[in-house]
Structures are given as C-alpha cells and as structure tokens.
matplotlib code that plots the C-alpha trace (Angstrom):
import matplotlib.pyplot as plt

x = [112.8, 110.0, 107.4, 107.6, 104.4, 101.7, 100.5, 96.9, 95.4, 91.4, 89.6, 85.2, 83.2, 80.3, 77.2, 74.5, 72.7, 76.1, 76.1, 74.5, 77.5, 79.9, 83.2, 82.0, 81.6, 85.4, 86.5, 84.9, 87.0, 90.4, 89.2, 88.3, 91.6, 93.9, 92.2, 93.8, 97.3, 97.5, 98.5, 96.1, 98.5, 96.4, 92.7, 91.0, 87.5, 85.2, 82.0, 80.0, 76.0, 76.7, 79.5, 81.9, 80.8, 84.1, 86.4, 84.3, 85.8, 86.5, 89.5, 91.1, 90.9, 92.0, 95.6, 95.6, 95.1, 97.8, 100.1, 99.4, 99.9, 103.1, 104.3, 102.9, 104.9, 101.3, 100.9, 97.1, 93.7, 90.6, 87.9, 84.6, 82.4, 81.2, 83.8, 82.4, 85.0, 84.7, 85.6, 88.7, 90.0, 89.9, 91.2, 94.0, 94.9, 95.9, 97.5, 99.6, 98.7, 96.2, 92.5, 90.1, 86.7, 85.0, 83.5, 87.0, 88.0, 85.1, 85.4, 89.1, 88.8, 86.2, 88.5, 91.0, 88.9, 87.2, 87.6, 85.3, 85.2, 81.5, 82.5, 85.8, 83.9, 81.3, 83.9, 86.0, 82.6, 82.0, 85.1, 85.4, 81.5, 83.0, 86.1, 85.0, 83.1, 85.9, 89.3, 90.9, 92.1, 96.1, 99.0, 99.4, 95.5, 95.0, 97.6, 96.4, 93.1, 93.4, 95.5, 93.0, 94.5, 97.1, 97.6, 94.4, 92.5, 92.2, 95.7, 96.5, 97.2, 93.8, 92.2, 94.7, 93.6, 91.0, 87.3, 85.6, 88.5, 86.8, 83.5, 84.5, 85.6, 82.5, 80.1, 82.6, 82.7, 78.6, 78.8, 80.9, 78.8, 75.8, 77.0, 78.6, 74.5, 73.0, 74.9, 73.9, 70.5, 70.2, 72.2, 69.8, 66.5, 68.0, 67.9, 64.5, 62.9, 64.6, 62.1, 65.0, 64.5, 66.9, 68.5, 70.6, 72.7, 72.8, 74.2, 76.8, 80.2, 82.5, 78.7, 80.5, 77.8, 81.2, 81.3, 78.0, 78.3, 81.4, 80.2, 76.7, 78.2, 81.3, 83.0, 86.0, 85.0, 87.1, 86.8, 88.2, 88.0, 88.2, 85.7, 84.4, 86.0, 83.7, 82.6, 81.3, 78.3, 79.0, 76.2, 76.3, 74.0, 73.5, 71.3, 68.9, 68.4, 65.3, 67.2, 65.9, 68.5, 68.1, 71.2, 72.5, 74.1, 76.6, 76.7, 78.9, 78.5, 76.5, 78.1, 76.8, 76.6, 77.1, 77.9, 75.0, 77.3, 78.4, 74.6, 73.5, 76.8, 76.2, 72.4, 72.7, 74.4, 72.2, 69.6, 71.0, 69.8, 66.5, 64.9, 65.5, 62.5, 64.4, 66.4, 69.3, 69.7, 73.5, 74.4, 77.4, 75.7, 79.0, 79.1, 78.8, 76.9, 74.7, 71.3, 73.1, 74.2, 70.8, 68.9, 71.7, 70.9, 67.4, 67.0, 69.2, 66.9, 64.3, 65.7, 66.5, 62.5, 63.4, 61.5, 59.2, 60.9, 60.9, 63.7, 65.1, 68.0, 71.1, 72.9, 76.3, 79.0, 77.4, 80.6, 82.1, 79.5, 80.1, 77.4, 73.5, 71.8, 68.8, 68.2, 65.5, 64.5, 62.0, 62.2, 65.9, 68.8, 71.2, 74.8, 78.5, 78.8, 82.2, 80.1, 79.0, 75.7, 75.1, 75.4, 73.0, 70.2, 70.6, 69.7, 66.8, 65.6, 66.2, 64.1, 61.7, 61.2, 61.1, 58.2, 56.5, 56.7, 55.6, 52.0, 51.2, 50.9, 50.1, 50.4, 50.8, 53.5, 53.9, 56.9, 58.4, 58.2, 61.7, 63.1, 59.5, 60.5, 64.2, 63.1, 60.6, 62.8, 65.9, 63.2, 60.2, 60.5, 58.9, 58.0, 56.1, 56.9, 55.6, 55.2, 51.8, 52.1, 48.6, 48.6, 52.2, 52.7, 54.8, 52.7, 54.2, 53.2, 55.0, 55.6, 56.4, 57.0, 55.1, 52.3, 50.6, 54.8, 54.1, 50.9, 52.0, 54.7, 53.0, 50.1, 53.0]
y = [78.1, 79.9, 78.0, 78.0, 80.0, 78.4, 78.2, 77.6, 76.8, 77.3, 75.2, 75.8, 73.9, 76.6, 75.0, 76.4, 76.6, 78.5, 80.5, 83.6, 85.0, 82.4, 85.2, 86.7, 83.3, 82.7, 85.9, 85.1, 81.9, 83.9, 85.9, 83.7, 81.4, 84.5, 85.1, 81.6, 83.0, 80.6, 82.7, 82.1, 81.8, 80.0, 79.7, 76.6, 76.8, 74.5, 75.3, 72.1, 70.7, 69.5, 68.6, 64.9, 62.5, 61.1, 64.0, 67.5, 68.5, 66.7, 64.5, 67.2, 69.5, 67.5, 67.0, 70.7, 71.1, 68.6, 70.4, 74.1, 72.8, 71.3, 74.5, 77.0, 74.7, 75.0, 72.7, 73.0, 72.7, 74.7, 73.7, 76.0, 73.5, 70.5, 67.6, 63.9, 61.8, 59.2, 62.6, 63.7, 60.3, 60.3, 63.8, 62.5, 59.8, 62.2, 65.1, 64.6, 67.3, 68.5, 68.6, 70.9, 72.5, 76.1, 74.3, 73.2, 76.2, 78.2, 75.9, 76.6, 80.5, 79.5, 77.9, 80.5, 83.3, 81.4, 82.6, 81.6, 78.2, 77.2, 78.6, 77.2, 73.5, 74.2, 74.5, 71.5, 69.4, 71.1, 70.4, 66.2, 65.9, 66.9, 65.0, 61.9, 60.5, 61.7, 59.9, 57.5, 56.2, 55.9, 57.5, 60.9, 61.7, 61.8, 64.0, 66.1, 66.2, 66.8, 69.6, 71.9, 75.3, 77.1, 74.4, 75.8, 72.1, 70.3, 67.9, 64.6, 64.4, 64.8, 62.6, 59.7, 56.8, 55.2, 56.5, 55.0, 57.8, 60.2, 59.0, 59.7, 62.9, 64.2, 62.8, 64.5, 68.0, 67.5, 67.1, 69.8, 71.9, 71.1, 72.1, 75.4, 76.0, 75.3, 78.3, 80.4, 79.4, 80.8, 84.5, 84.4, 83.6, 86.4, 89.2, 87.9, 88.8, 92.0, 93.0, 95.2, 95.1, 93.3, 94.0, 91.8, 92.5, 90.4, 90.5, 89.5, 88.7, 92.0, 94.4, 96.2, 94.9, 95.0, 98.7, 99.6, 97.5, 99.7, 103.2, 102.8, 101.3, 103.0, 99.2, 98.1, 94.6, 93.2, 94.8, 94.2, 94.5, 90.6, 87.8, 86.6, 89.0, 88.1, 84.7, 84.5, 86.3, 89.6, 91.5, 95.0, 97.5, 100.8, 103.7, 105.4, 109.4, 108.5, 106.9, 103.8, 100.7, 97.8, 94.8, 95.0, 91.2, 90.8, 87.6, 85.4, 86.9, 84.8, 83.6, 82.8, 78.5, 78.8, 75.4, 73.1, 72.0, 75.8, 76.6, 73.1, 73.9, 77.3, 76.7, 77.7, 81.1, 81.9, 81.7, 84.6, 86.7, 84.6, 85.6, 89.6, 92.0, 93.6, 92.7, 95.3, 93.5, 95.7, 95.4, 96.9, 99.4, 99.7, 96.1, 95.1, 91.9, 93.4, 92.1, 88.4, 89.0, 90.7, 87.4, 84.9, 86.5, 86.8, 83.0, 81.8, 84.2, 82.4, 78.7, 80.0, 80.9, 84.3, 86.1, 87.0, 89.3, 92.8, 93.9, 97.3, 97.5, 99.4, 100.4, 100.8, 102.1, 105.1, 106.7, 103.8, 104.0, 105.3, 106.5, 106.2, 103.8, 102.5, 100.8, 97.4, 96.7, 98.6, 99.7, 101.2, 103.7, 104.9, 105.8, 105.2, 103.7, 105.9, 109.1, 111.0, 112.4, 109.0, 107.0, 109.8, 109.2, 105.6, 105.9, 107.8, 105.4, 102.4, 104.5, 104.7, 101.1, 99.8, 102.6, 100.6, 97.3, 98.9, 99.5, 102.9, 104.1, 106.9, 106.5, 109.3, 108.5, 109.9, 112.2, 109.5, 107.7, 108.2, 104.3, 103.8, 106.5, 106.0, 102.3, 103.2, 105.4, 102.6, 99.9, 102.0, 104.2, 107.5, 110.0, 112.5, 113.7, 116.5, 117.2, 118.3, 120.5, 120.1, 116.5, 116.4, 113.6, 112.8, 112.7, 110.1, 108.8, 106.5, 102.8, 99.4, 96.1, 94.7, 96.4, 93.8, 93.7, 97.7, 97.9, 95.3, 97.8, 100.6, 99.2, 98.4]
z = [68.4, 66.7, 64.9, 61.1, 59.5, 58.9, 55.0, 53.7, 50.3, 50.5, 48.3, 47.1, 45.1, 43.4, 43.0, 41.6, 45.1, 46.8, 43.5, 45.2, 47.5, 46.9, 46.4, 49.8, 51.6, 50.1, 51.2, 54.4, 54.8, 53.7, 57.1, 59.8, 58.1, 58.8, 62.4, 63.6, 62.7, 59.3, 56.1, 53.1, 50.3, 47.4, 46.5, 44.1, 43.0, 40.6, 39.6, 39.5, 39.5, 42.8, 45.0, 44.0, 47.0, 47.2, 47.6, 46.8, 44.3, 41.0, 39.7, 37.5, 40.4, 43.2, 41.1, 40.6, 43.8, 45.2, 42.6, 44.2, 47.4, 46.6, 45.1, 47.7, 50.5, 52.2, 55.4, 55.2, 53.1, 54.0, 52.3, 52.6, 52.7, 55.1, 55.1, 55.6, 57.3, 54.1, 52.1, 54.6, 54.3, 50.3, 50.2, 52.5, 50.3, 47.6, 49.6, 52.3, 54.3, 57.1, 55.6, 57.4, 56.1, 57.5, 60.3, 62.1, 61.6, 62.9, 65.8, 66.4, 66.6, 69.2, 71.2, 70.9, 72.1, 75.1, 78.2, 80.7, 82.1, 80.6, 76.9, 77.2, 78.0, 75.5, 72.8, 73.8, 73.6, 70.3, 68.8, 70.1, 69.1, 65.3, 65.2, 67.1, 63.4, 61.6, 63.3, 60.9, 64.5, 64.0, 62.2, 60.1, 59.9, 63.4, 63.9, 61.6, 62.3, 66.0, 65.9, 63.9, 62.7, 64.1, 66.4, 67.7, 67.9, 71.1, 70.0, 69.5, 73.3, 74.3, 71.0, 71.1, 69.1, 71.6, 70.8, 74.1, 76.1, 73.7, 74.6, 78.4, 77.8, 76.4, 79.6, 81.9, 79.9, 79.5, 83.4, 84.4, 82.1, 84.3, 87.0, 85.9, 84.1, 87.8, 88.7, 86.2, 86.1, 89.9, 89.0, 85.7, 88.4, 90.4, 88.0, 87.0, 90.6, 90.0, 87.5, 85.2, 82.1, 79.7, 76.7, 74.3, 72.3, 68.6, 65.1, 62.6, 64.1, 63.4, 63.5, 66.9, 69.3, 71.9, 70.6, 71.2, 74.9, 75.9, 74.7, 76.3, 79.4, 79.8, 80.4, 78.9, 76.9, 74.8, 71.2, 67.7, 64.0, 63.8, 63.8, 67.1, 69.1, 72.0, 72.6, 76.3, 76.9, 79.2, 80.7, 82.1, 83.8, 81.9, 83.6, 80.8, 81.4, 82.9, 85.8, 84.7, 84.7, 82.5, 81.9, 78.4, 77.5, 74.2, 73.3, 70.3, 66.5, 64.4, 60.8, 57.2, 57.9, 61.8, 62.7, 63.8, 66.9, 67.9, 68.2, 70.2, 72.2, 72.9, 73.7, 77.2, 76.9, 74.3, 76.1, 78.0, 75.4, 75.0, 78.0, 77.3, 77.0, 74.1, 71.4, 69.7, 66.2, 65.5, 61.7, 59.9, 57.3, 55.8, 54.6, 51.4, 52.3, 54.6, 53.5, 54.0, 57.3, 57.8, 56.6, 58.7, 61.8, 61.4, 60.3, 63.6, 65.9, 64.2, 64.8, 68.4, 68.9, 69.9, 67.1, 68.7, 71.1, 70.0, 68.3, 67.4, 64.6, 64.7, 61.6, 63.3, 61.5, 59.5, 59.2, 56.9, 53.9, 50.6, 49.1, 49.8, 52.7, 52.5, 55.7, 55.3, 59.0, 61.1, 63.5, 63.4, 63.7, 62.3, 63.9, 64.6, 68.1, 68.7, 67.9, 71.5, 69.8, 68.6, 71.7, 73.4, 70.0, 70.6, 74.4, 73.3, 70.9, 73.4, 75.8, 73.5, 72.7, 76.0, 76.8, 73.8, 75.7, 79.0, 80.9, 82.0, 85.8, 88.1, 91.7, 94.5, 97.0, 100.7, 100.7, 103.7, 100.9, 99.5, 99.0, 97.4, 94.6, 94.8, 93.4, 90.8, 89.7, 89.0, 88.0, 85.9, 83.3, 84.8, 82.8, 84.6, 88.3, 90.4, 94.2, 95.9, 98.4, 100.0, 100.0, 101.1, 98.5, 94.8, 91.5, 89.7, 86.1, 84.2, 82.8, 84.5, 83.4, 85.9, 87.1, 89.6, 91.3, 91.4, 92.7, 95.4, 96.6, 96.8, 98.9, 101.6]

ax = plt.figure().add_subplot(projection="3d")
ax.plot(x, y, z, "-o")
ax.set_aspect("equal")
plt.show()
C-alpha cells in the first residue's frame, strides 16, 4: 500500500534582525522541505520585535496556524527557525501534529543523501545529538519527533523512550567514527608525501561544484539541480595541460544558518578540503541571492580557519543570467561548467593560480634521466623544456611546491 503524501505548512517569525532576506530564506525552506519528498502546501509568517519564548510565534498566530493546518489536512509544521524543546512541547500542546524547524530538516536530507559509511555515522550522531534535549520521553511527541520528515529521521525504533540507550548510541557511533578517521588520516598522510597539489572544491549548495568536478575530470559524480546533491567528500585526480596532476576534492554545499551540529559533525571531512593548497570558491552567478551565498560561504571558511588558503572564484552558470554581472570576488572567472571552451579557460586559470603559489626552478637533467623528468613532469608545473645536444642533457624550468623535496631528487 503506497504511503499517503506527505503535507507541510512552513511557519517564520520576521524579526527585524531576519528582515534582510527573510522571503529567500522562506523560499529556501519551501526547497530543502520539497527535497525530503513532503509537499509544501501553506505558509504563516508574523512580523515581530523578537521571537515569543514560549511557542515562536504569537497567540493569534499560533490559532491561525492550528486552523490552516486543520484545513490543508497537513501532517507537518516546519518552522524556519531554531526550535527549543520547551517551545516544541508548547507548540505540541496546541497542534497535534509533527513540529520540526530548518534544522531537522536540514539534517534529514543529510541523512537521505549519505552514502559512505563515515557520513552516514556522522549524520546519525548529528541527528541523536539534536533530538536527545528535545524528547518529551513517551507517547505521540516522540513519535513524531523521531521520525523527522519524510520519514527521513532516524525513527522511534532507534530513539525509544530510554535516553541513557541514546546516550550509548552516541559513544558507539563517536567510536566507530574513530576508527573509520584513523583510516583516512593514513590515505590523507599518503597523498601528502606525494607532494600533488590539492584542490577543493567549495560553495553554496546547488553552485555545481559536482559539475565543475565531472567536466574537469571526466568522472561521473553524482549531480543535480537539488540541495545537497553531494554530501561525502569525493576526490579525483585531473591532469593540467602542463602534464601536471593535482587531486580536486568536492565536498558538502554550505547553507544560509548551516546547523552548528552539521559543521562539528562534519569536522573531519571538511578538513579534507582544509589541508588543500588551493581553494575553488564555485558560486551560481545566476542567483538572485548571490552576494548571501557569497557572504555564508565566506563566513564558514572563516569559522573553519581556512581563510587563509588561496582561493580563486568561479562564477558558474553564466549561461543562466539575465542581464548584466558584476562579479565582487578577486580573483575569478567567469563560465558555464557544461561549456567545452569554458572548462579549457578554467584549466588555464587554475594553472595559473597554482604557478602563483609555486617557487621557480631550473635544473638540467641527464637524458638517462627519463623517470626523473617523467615525475617532474606529473608533480611540477614546468613551463619551459629544451634538450642540449652538447651536453647530452634536458633544460628544464619551471615551478614546485616543494623545492628542498626537488632538489633532493635530483641530486640522486
């Protein structure tokens, strides 16, 4: 028997700190809302000084709401901002329905688009570390509560009503999470003594950082018009017409109010990207909220100490703007990631940037020296290559990451 369609009513309280792209931040939560399968069918706002402690939102609106709700035959209310659990449990009192707020929700299309073992673990831990203050402990609430969206939460099974089983569960996922880190601390050790060079890949959620990943890589990662298409972090090895090969790494889409427990959860595949010798900042030009994603992502690289890491901006999706663009960010490009001549200016303006981060060599090499030059050509940038007859030896010039590693090969 098929499950009966899941309705929604979104509720937002504008104050006059969220005046400033409050419609885009509702839109926003009509989005990520639809992305867990759950139909938006109704919308409540209230502008207010600030936000009721009890349940939000005010009296007057609360009944409107319960009223809408009743009529819409919704199942669900998303609110767009932060839930306490004293508010969820007054709210509950008045409307018989689930109660969720962005975060849940944001942490439910996590859980949906998991794949790996580590994300799939870090999102579990994310989601019980939310809803352990927040169980009433018995009865309709906790059923509600733990099923999320879309049936998307981790379930009542798994939350029953006993909080020290809750409390276990967290210090076995923290402890299979260690585990699965050791491992990828000793892959992430091994590219380091490999001296490439590494790329990440950052930006909005829905900029087309997959995109740009697949049509510079020629792979095949997952890739749609939808909010956090990719959640685990996925890195690949592109070859720059130099011959030089450096790892690209997408990681998760950031988001305007990015949960606190996403980005403590997600800590240690971020810092896949925080170790990386370059940063590609991709932004959707044709947005109409670019400079807030602009200013979201910026703030989190800040937060995540990684601002200090160069950083080129790309203004993907040129071929979606009306009008006039005026990109902010330097330094930066400008193209459509499905466009060939694109993808080939991009690569030339990656090139470019790592030259910039790069010390300069020149260093003649025996012509029985071919796995010597085979190698500097794969791990240096060279820009400049002749052969000498008379000597019998390769002019090389170009740039390294590590001169004193260079230097050391050469000698042998």
């Amino acid at each position: 028997m098929e499950r009966p369609h899941e309705k929604a009513v979104l509720a937002a309280v504008q104050t006059t700190e969220s005046n400033e792209g409050f419609n885009y931040s509702l839109d926003e939560l009509a989005q990520l809302v639809e992305n867990t399968g759950v139909e938006p069918v109704g919308v409540v706002t209230q502008k207010r000084e600030t936000v009721d402690n009890r349940t939000l939102i005010g009296k007057g609106k609360l009944q409107e709401l319960k009223h809408l709700v009743e009529e819409l035959d919704a199942s669900t209310i998303v609110f767009n901002q932060e839930l306490s659990p004293s508010q969820v449990r007054n709210i509950q009192e008045e409307i018989d329905v689930k109660i969720l707020d962005r975060i849940q929700v944001i942490l439910d299309i996590f859980a949906l688009r998991a794949t790996s073992k580590e994300g799939s673990l870090q999102v579990q831990l994310a989601q019980l570390n939310y809803l352990l203050p927040r169980l009433v402990g018995h009865g309709i609430n906790m059923s509600r509560l733990g099923g999320g969206i879309g049936t998307r939460g981790p379930g009542e099974t798994k939350l029953e009503t006993d909080r020290r089983h809750i409390n276990r569960q967290i210090t076995e996922i923290k402890r299979e999470l260690k585990k699965v880190a050791e491992h990828r601390d000793r892959s992430r050790e091994q590219r380091q003594r490999s001296n490439l060079f590494r790329i990440g890949l950052i930006g909005y959620t829905n900029s087309g950082k997959s995109t740009v990943l697949n049509a510079l890589t020629d792979s095949t990662t997952y890739q749609r018009d939808e909010l956090f298409a990719t959640l685990d972090p996925i890195t690949r090895k592109l070859e720059l017409k130099s011959g030089l090969q450096v790892t690209l790494t997408d990681t998760v889409g950031f988001i305007q109010d990015l949960p606190t427990q996403l980005i403590e959860a997600f800590q240690s595949t971020l810092e896949e990207t925080r170790d990386v010798d370059l940063l590609l900042h991709v932004v959707d030009a044709s947005s109409p909220n670019i400079e807030s994603h602009e200013d979201t992502v910026l703030e989190i690289v800040k937060n995540l100490e990684m601002d200090t890491i160069p950083m080129l901006t790309v203004y993907n999706k040129k071929d979606l703007v009306q009008g006039e663009f005026y990109p902010t960010l330097f330094p930066n490009v400008i193209i459509s990631a499905l466009d060939p001549t694109d993808q080939e200016l991009l690569l030339e303006r990656i090139e470019a940037a790592i030259q910039e981060q790069l010390e300069y060599y020149s260093y003649s090499i025996p012509a029985d020296r071919g796995d010597l030059l085979a190698q500097l050509k794969r791990e240096t940038l060279i820009s400049n290559q002749a052969f000498n007859k008379e000597t019998q030896e390769y002019e090389i010039e170009g740039y390294a990451k590590d001169i004193g590693w260079l230097n050391y090969m050469v000698d042998q």
